[in-house]
C-alpha positions in Angstrom: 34.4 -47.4 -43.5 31.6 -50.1 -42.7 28.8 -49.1 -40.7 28.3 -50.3 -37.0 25.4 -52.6 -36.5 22.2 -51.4 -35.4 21.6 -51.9 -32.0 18.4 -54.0 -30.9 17.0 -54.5 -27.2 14.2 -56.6 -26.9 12.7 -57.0 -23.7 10.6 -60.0 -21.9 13.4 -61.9 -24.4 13.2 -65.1 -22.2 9.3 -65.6 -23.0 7.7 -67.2 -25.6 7.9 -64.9 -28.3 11.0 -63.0 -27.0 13.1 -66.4 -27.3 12.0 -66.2 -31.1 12.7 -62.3 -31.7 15.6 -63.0 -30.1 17.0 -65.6 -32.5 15.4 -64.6 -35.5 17.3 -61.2 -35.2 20.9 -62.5 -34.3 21.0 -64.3 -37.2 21.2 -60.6 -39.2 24.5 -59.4 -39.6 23.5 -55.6 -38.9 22.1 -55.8 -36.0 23.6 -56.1 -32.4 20.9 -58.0 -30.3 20.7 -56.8 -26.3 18.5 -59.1 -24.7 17.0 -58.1 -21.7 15.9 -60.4 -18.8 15.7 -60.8 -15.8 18.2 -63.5 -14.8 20.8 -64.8 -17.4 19.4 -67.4 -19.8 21.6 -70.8 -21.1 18.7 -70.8 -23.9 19.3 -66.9 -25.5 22.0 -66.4 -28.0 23.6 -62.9 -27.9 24.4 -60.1 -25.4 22.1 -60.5 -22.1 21.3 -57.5 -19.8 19.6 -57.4 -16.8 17.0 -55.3 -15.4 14.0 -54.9 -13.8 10.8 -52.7 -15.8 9.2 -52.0 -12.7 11.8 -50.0 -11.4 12.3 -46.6 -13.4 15.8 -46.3 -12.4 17.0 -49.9 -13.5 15.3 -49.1 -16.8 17.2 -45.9 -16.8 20.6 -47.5 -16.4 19.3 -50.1 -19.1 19.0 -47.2 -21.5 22.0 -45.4 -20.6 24.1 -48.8 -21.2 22.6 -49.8 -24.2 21.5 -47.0 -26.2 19.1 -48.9 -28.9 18.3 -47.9 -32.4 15.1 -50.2 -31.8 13.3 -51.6 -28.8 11.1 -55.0 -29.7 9.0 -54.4 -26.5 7.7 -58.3 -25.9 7.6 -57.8 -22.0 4.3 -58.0 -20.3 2.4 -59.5 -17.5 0.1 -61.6 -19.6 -1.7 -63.8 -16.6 -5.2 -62.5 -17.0 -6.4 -63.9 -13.6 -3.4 -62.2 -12.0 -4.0 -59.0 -14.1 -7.4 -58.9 -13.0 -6.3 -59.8 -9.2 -3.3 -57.1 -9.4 -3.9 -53.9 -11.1 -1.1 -52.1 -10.1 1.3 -54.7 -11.2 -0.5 -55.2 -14.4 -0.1 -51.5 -14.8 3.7 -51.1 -13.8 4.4 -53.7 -16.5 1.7 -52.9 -19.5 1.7 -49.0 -19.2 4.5 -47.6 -17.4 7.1 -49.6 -18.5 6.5 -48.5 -22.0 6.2 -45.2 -20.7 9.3 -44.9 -19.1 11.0 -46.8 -22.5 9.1 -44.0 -25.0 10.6 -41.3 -22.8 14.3 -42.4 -22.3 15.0 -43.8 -25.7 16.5 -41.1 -28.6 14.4 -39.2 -30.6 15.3 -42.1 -33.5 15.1 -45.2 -31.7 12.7 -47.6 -33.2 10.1 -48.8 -30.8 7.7 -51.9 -31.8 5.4 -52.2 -29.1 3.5 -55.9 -28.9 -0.2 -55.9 -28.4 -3.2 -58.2 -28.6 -6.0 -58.9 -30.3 -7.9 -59.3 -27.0 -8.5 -54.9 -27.0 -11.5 -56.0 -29.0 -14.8 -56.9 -27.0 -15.1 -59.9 -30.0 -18.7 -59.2 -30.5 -18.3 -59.2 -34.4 -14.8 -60.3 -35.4 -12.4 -59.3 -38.5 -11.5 -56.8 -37.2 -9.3 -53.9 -38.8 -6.8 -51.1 -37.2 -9.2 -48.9 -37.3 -12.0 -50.6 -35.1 -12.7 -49.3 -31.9 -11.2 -51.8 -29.1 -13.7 -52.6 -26.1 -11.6 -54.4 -23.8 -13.1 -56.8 -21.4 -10.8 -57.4 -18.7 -7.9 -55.8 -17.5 -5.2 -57.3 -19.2 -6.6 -56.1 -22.3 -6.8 -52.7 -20.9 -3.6 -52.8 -19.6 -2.6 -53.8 -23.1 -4.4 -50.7 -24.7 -3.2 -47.7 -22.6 0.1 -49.6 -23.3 -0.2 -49.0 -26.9 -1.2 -45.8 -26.3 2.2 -44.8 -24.8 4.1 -46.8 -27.4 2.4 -44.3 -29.8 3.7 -41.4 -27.8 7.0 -42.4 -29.9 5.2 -40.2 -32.8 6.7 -41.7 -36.7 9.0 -44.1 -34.6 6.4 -46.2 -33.3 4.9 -49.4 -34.4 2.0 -51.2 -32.8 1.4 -55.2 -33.5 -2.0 -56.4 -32.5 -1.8 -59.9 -32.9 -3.0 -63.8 -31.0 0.4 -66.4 -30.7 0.9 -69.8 -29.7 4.3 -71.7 -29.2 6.0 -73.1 -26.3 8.7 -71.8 -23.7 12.1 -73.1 -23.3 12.3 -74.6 -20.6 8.8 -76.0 -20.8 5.8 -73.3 -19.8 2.0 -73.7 -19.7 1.0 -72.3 -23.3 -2.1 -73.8 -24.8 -0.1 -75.7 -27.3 2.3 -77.4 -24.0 -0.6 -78.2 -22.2 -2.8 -79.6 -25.2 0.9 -81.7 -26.1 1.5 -82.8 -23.2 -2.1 -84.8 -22.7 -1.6 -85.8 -25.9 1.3 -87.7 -25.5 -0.2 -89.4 -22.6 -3.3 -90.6 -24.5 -5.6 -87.8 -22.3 -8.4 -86.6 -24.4 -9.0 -82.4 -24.1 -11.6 -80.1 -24.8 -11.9 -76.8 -27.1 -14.2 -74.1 -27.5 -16.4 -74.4 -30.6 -17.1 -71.1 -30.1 -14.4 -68.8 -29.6 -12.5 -67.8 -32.6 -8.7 -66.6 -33.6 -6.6 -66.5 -36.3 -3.2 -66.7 -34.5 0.0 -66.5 -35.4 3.1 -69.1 -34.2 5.6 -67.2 -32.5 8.4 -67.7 -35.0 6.1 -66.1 -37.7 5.8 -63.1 -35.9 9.7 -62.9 -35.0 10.3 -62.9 -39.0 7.6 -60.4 -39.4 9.4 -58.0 -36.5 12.9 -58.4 -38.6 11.0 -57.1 -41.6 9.6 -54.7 -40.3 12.1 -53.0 -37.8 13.2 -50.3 -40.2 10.6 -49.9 -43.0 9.4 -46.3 -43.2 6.0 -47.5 -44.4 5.5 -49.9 -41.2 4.0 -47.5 -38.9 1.2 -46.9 -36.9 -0.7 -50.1 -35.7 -0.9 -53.2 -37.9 -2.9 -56.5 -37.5 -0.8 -59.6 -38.1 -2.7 -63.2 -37.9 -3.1 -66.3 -40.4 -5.4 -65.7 -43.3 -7.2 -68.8 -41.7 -10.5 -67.6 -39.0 -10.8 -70.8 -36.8 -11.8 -71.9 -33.6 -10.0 -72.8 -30.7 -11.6 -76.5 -31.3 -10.7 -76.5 -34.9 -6.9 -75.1 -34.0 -6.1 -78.1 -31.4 -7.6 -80.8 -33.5 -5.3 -79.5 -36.5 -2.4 -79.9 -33.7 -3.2 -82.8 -33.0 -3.1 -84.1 -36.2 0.0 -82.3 -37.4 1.8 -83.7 -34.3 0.6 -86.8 -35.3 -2.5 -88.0 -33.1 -5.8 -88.4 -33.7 -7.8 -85.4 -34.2 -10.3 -87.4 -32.4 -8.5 -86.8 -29.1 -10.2 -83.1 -29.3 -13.6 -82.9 -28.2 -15.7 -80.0 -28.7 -17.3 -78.2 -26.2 -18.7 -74.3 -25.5 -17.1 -72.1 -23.5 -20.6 -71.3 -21.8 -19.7 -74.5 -19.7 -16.3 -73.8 -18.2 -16.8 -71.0 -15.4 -14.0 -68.4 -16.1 -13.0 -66.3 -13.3 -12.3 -63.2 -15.9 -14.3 -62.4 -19.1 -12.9 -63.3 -22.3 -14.0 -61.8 -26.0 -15.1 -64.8 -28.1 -14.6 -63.3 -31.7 -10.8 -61.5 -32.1 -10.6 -62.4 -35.8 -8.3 -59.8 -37.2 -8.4 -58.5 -40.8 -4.7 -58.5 -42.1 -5.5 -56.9 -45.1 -2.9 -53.9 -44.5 -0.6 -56.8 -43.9 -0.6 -58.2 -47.1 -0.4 -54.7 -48.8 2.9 -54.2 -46.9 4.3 -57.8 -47.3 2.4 -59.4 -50.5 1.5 -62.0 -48.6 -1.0 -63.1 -44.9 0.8 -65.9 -43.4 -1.0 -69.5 -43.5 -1.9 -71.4 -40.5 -0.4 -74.9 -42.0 2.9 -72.9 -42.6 3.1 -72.0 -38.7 2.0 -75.6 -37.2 4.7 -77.1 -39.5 7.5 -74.6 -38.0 6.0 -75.2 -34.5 6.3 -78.9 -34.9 10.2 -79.0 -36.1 11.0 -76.1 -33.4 9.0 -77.8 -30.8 10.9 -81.9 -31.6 14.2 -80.1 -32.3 14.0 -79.1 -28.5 12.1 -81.4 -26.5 
């Protein structure tokens, strides 16, 4: 007798990584995909559920119809200016949502929690899973008491610190839509010489997820970037470039000159070393823009 397919909830699966995840997953065979939003999507393959994470009894029904072997938890309010504006709903979302998930779900249910590189104060950079995080605003300590519930799930938990790009579907204000967008009207931008990253494309990180999702040995907190340290300058000239313009479209500029209502770390370089030990490999930066750029012209 064949073995029923595992089944898979990810949350927040309408964003910009969830859309990935989302695909990514329901093209494996042994897993059924439940994907959770808030209003039904034309864009997501697969089952769709609706609920609500900041209300503990719609996330109670959620679990009570689904009953997941694995949560990909991609939901989160990820607006810093609003985080920083709205506590409480930053901390609905980030914290007790993933509270509420580690306490409903069975004892063996898989839960992957998403988190960011921004729990670091980016004083130094390269940072490994065992540096001490120093956030600087309140997303990013939203985002750590968040991983602290998702590791409340004991051996079945699994913490991704990581920096994405990508687009939405329908279109959304990403870096890589907005820095597009004025490129294909001839409008010159700016990046920060100065603030550095080594981020993943979305669809990178979905096939990283579908690797990971049942390995005994991925467990814990793990740092997944490119093996490229860049900055935000260097990353949207190489865009540029890749999407065909001239990287001279970029100019550089510090981000001591732009007055940012919410402090930002600079340095969130993360060491993937532990990475490659698990996978044999650190994705490449080229790798993702050239995935990005046949996703993104497929679509739009």
């Amino acid at each position: 007798m064949a073995e029923s397919p595992l089944r898979i909830l990810v949350t927040g699966a309408t964003g910009m990584l969830g859309k990935d995840v989302v695909a990514e997953l329901t093209g494996e065979r042994s897993f059924t995909v439940f994907s959770l939003v808030r209003n039904k999507s034309a864009f997501l393959s697969g089952e769709q559920v609706i609920a609500d994470l900041e209300s503990s009894n719609s996330i109670a029904a959620l679990m009570q119809k689904v009953v997941p072997d694995c949560i990909v938890h991609c939901a989160a309010l990820t607006d810093l200016d609003q985080c920083e504006r709205e506590h409480d709903a930053a901390y609905r979302l980030n914290v007790e949502a993933v509270q509420q998930l580690v306490d409903l779900k069975a004892e063996k249910c898989r839960f992957i929690f998403i988190s960011t590189d921004s729990v670091f104060n980016g004083d130094t950079g390269s940072y490994g899973e065992e540096d001490l995080p120093g956030p600087l605003n309140y997303y990013a300590e939203s985002k750590y008491l968040g991983e602290q519930a998702a590791n409340k799930a004991g051996n079945s938990a699994l913490v991704l610190r990581t920096n994405l790009y990508g687009y939405h579907i329908p279109k959304g204000k990403s870096l890589v839509e907005w820095a597009l967008d004025n490129f294909s009207r001839g409008q010159s931008i700016s990046g920060f010489n100065d603030v550095f990253f080594n981020p993943l494309y979305t669809l990178q990180l979905a096939k990283l997820i579908r690797q990971m999702i049942f390995r005994k040995d991925a467990a814990g907190t793990i740092h997944l970037g490119t093996s490229e340290y860049l900055s935000k300058y260097e990353f949207l000239k190489l865009l540029a470039e890749e999407f065909g313009y001239d990287s001279g479209i970029v100019t550089k500029t510090s981000s001591n000159t732009v007055q940012l209502k919410v402090k930002r770390p600079l340095n969130t370089t993360l060491n993937c070393t532990r990475l490659q030990q698990l996978t044999g490999r650190i994705p490449s930066l080229k790798e993702g823009l050239g995935l990005l750029k046949k996703e993104y012209e497929a679509h739009y």
